[in-house]
C-alpha positions as CSV (number, residue, x, y, z in Angstrom):
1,X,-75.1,131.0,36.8
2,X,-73.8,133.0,39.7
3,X,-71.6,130.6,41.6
4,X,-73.1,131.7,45.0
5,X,-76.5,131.3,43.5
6,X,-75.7,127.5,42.6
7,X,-74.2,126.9,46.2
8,X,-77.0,127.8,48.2
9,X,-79.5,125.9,45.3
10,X,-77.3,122.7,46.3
11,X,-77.7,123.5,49.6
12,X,-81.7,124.5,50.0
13,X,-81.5,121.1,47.9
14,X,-80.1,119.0,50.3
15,X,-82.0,120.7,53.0
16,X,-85.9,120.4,51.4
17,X,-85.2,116.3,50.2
18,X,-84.4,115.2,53.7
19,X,-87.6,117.6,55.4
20,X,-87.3,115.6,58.4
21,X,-84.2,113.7,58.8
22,X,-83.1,115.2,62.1
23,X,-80.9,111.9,62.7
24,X,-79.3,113.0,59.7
25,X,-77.4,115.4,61.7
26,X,-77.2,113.7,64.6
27,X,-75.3,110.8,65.9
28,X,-75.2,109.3,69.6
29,X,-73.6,105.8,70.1
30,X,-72.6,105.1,73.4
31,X,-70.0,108.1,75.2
32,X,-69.9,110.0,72.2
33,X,-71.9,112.2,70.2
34,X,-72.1,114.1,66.7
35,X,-74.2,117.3,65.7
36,X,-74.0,119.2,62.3
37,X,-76.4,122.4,62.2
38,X,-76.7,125.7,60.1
39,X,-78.7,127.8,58.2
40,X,-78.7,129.5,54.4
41,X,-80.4,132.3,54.1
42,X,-80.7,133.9,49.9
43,X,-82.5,136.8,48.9
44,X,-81.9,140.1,47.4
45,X,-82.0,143.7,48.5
46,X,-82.7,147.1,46.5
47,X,-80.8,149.8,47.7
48,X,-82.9,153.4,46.8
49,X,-85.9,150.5,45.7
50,X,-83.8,150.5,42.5
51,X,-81.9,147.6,41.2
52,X,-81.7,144.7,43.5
53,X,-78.6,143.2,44.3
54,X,-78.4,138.9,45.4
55,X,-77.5,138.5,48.9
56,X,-76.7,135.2,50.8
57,X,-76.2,134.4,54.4
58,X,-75.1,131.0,55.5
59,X,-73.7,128.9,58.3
60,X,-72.9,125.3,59.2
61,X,-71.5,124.3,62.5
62,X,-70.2,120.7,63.6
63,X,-69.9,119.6,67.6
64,X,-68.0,116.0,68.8
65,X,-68.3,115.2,72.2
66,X,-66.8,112.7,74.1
67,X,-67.9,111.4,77.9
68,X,-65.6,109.7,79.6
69,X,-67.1,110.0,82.9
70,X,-70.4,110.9,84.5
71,X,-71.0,114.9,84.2
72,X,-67.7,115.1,82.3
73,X,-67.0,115.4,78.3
74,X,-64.3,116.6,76.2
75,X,-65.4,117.7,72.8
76,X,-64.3,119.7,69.6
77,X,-66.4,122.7,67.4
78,X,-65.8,123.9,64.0
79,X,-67.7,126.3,62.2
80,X,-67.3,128.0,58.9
81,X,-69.5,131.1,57.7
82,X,-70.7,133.7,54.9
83,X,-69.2,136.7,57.4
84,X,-65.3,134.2,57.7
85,X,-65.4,133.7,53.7
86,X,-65.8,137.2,52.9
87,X,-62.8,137.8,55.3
88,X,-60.5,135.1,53.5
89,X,-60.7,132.9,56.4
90,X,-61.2,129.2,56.7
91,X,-63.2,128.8,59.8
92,X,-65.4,131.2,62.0
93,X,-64.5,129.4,64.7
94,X,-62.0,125.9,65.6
95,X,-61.5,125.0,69.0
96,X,-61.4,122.3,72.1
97,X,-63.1,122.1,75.2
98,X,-63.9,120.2,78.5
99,X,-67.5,120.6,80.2
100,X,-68.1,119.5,83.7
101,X,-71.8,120.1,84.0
102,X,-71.5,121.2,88.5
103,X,-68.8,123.8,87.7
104,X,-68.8,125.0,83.7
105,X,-66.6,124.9,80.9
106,X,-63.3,125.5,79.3
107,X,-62.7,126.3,75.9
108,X,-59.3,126.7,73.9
109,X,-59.0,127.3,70.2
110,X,-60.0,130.0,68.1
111,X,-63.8,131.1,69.4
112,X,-65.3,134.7,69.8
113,X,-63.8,135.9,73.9
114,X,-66.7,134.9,76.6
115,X,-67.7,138.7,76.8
116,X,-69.2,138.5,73.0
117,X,-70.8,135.0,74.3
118,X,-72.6,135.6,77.3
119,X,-73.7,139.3,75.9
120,X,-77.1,140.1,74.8
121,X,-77.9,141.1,71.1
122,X,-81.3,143.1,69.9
123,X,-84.2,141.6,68.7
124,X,-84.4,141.0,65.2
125,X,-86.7,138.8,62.6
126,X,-84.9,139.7,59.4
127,X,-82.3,137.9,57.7
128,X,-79.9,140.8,57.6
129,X,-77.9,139.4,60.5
130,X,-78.2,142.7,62.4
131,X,-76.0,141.5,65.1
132,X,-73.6,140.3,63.6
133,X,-71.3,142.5,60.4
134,X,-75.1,143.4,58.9
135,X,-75.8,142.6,55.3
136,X,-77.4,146.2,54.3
137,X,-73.4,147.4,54.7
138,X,-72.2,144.9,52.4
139,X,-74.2,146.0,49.8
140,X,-74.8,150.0,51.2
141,X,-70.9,150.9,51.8
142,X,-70.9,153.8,54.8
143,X,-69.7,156.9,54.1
144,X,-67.6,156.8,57.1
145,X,-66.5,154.2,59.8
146,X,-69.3,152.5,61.3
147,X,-69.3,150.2,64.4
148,X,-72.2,148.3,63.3
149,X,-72.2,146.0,66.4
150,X,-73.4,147.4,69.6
151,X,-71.8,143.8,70.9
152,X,-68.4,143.5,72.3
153,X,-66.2,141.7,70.0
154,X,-62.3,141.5,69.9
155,X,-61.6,138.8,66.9
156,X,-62.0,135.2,66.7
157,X,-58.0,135.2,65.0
158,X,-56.2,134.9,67.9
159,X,-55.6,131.5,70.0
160,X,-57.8,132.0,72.9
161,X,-58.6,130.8,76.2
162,X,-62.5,131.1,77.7
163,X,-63.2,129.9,81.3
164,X,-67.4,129.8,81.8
165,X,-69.5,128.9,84.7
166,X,-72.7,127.6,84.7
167,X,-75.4,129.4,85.5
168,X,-76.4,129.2,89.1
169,X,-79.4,130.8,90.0
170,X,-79.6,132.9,86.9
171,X,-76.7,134.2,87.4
172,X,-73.1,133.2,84.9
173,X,-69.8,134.5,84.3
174,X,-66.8,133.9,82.5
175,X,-63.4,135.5,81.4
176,X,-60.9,135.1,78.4
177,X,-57.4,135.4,77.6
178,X,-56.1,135.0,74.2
179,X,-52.5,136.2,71.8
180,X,-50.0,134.3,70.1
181,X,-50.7,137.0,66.5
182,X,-49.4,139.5,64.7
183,X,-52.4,141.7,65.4
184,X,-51.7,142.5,69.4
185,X,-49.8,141.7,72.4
186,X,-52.7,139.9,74.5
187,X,-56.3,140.7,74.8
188,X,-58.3,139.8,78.3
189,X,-62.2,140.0,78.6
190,X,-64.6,139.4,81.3
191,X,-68.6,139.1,81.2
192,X,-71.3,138.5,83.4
193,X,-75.1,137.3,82.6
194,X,-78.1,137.6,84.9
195,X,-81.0,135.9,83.5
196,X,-84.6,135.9,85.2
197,X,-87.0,133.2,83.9
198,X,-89.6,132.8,86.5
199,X,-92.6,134.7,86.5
200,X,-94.7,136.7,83.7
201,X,-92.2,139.0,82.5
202,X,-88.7,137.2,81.9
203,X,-85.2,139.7,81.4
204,X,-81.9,139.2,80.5
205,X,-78.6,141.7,81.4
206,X,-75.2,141.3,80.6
207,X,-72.3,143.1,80.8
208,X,-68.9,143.0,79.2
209,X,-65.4,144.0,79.6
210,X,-62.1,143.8,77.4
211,X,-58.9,145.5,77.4
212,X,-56.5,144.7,74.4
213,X,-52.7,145.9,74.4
214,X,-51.0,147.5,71.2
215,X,-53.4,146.6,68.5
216,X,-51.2,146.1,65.7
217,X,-52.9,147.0,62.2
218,X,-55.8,145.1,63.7
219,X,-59.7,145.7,62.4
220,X,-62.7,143.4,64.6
221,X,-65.4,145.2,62.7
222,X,-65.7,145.2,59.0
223,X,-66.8,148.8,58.5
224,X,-64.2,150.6,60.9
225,X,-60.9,151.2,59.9
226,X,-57.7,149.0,60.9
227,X,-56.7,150.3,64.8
228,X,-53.1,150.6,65.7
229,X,-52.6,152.2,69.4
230,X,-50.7,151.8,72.7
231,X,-54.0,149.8,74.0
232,X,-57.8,149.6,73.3
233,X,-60.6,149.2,75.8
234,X,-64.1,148.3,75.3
235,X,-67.3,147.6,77.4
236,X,-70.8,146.7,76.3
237,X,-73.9,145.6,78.3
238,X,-77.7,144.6,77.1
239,X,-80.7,143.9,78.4
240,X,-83.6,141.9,77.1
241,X,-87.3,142.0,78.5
242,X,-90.5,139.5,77.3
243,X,-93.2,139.8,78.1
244,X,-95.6,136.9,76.7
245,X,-95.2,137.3,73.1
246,X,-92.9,140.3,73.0
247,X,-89.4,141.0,73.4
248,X,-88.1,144.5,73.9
249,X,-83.9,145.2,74.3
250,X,-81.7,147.8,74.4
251,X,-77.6,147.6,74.3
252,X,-74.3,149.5,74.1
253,X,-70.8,149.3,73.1
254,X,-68.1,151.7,73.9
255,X,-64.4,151.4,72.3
256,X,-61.6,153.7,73.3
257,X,-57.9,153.6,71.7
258,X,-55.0,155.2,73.3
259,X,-52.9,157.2,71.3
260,X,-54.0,155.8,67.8
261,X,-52.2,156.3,64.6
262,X,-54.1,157.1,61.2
263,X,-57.3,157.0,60.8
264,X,-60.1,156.5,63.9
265,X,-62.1,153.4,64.5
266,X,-63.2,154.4,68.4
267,X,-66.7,155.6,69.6
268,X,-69.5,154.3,70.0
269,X,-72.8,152.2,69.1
270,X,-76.0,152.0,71.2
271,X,-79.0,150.1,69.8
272,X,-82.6,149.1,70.7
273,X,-85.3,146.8,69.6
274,X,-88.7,145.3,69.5
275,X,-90.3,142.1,68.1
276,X,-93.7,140.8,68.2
277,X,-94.2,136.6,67.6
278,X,-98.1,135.4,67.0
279,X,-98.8,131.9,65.4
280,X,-96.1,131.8,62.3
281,X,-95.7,135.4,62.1
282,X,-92.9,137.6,63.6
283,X,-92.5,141.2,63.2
284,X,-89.4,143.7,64.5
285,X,-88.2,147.2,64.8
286,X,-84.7,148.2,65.4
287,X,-82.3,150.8,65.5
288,X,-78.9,151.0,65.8
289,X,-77.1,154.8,66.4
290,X,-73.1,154.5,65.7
291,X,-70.7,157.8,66.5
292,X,-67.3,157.0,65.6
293,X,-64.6,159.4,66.8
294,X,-66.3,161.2,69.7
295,X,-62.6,161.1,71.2
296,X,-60.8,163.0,68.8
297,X,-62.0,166.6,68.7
298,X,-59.1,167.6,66.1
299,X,-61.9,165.7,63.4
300,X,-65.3,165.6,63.0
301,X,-67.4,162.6,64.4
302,X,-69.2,160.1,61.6
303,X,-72.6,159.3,63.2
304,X,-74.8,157.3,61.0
305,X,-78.5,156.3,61.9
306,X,-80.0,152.4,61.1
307,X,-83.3,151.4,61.6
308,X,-84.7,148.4,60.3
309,X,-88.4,146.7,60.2
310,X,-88.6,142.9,59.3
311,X,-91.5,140.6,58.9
312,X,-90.9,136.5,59.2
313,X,-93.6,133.9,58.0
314,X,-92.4,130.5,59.2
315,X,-93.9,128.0,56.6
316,X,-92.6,125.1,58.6
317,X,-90.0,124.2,61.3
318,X,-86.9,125.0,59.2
319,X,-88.3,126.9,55.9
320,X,-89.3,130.4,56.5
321,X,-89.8,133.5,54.7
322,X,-88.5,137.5,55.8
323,X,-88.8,141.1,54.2
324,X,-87.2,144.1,55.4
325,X,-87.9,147.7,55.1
326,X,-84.6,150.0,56.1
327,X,-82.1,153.0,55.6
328,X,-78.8,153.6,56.9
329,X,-76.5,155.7,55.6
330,X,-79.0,157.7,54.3
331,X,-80.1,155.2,51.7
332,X,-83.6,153.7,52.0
333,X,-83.3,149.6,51.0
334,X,-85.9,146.9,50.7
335,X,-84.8,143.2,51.2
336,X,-86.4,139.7,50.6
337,X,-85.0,136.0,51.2
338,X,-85.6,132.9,52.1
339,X,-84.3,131.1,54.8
340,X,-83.5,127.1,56.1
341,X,-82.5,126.2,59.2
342,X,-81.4,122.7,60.5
């Protein structure tokens, strides 16, 4: 049996036999607190509607906090992933923080930088993890680089430093500094979220900044190539709109490397996106345009086209079904899972 196969069956296993243990994974006694949650996601998906190929998605994140006084707490995260195994990597994310709930929060470890957490991704119902190193690329390679993420991202490999507000009036910001690797000098990022939740139709903008000096043999996205340069600079904003039952969003990334060696990774990524919710049922378009080397006219650009439609049938609060109907790279796919959430 395929030894990914028989991990997630141990896992949908544990997940179905305690349906609605929610105390399960969470643990309050006094000042301090526990939370484990995740999801596994398996399915398979038929590049050219030939022979399918087994895919599986999963994540499971752990929180501590402690209080030791009234607004204040000190806590811990880990979190390990499908996207951090692939990459030989123990941990998606390890790191402290302290919370003061009048002012914000402060985080130290090794965490995406704020501008990748306070940015705005584009709707999707599929279990292809669109916004995040998508699945169809896994198992379609690109014929060129692709920067599949139209969100800012600059590693989570680096010891890092994030400083976030709380969100006053709708509004939040935050910056990062992080270093201490192989893989750059320093890296500093700043973001800002505006979020509008009164009234019929509710939005959300950000916008994101980071500039990272002499990248070092260095790759943040999986299908780009390594970047070594003098410095890189990136900046990618979003923007959300619902309107009852439906969510439309657009966003953009632009990455620029001075004086790069070898091969390029630069250009850009601009996406946008539509999903529709009624009772259990969920449906989404999206499409993701990527250009990579629009700053080098000694070679020719790579632009590759994504679109993806996805259905979701939510059996029950954390059991649901998707399908997805695709092409990137000029290679239609088809894609079914199941997915469990807790």
């Amino acid at each position: 049996m395929n030894s990914s196969f028989f991990k997630y069956f141990l896992f949908t296993f544990f997940i179905l036999y305690f349906p609605n243990q929610a105390n399960a994974f969470q643990y309050d006694t006094g000042r301090f607190s526990f939370r484990l949650n995740g999801y596994g996601t398996a399915g398979f998906l038929e590049p050219d509607f030939q022979e399918p190929n087994f895919i599986n998605d999963w994540r499971i994140r752990t929180q501590m906090n402690y209080g030791f006084s009234s607004g204040k707490s000190l806590g811990l995260v880990y979190a390990l992933d499908a996207a951090a195994v692939d990459e030989n990597k123990f941990m998606r994310e390890a790191f402290l923080f302290f919370e003061k709930n009048a002012m914000g929060r402060i985080e130290f470890g090794f965490t995406d930088s704020i501008a990748r957490k306070l940015s705005v991704g584009l709707p999707d119902v599929g279990g292809l993890r669109v916004n995040d190193k998508p699945l169809f690329y896994k198992k379609i390679p690109p014929k060129g680089a692709v920067i599949s993420d139209t969100i800012l991202t600059t590693g989570r490999s680096a010891l890092r430093t994030n400083i976030a507000s709380v969100s006053k009036n709708g509004l939040q910001y935050g910056f990062s500094i992080s270093g201490i690797t192989d893989d750059y000098n320093y890296s500093l990022d700043g973001a800002l979220k505006i979020k509008n939740s009164s009234g019929k139709i509710k939005t959300v903008y950000s916008v994101g900044a980071s500039f990272m000096d002499k990248p070092d043999n260095y790759r943040t996205d999986s299908y780009t190539p390594r970047v070594t340069a003098d410095w890189r600079a990136q900046v990618s904003s979003g923007m959300n709109l619902q309107y009852n039952s439906w969510i439309w969003g657009v966003s953009a990334r632009l990455i620029y490397d001075e004086k790069p060696i070898g091969a390029i990774s630069d250009g850009l990524a601009v996406g946008s996106g539509i999903s529709y919710d009624i009772l259990n049922y969920s449906l989404s378009l999206t499409y993701i345009f990527s250009d990579t080397g629009i700053w080098n006219r000694s070679i020719e650009d790579y632009i590759d086209h994504t679109a993806v439609a996805s259905f979701r049938y939510k059996y029950s609060e954390n059991l649901d079904g998707w399908m997805s109907l695709g092409i990137t790279t000029e290679t239609p796919f088809l894609a079914v899972g199941l997915r469990i959430s807790f």
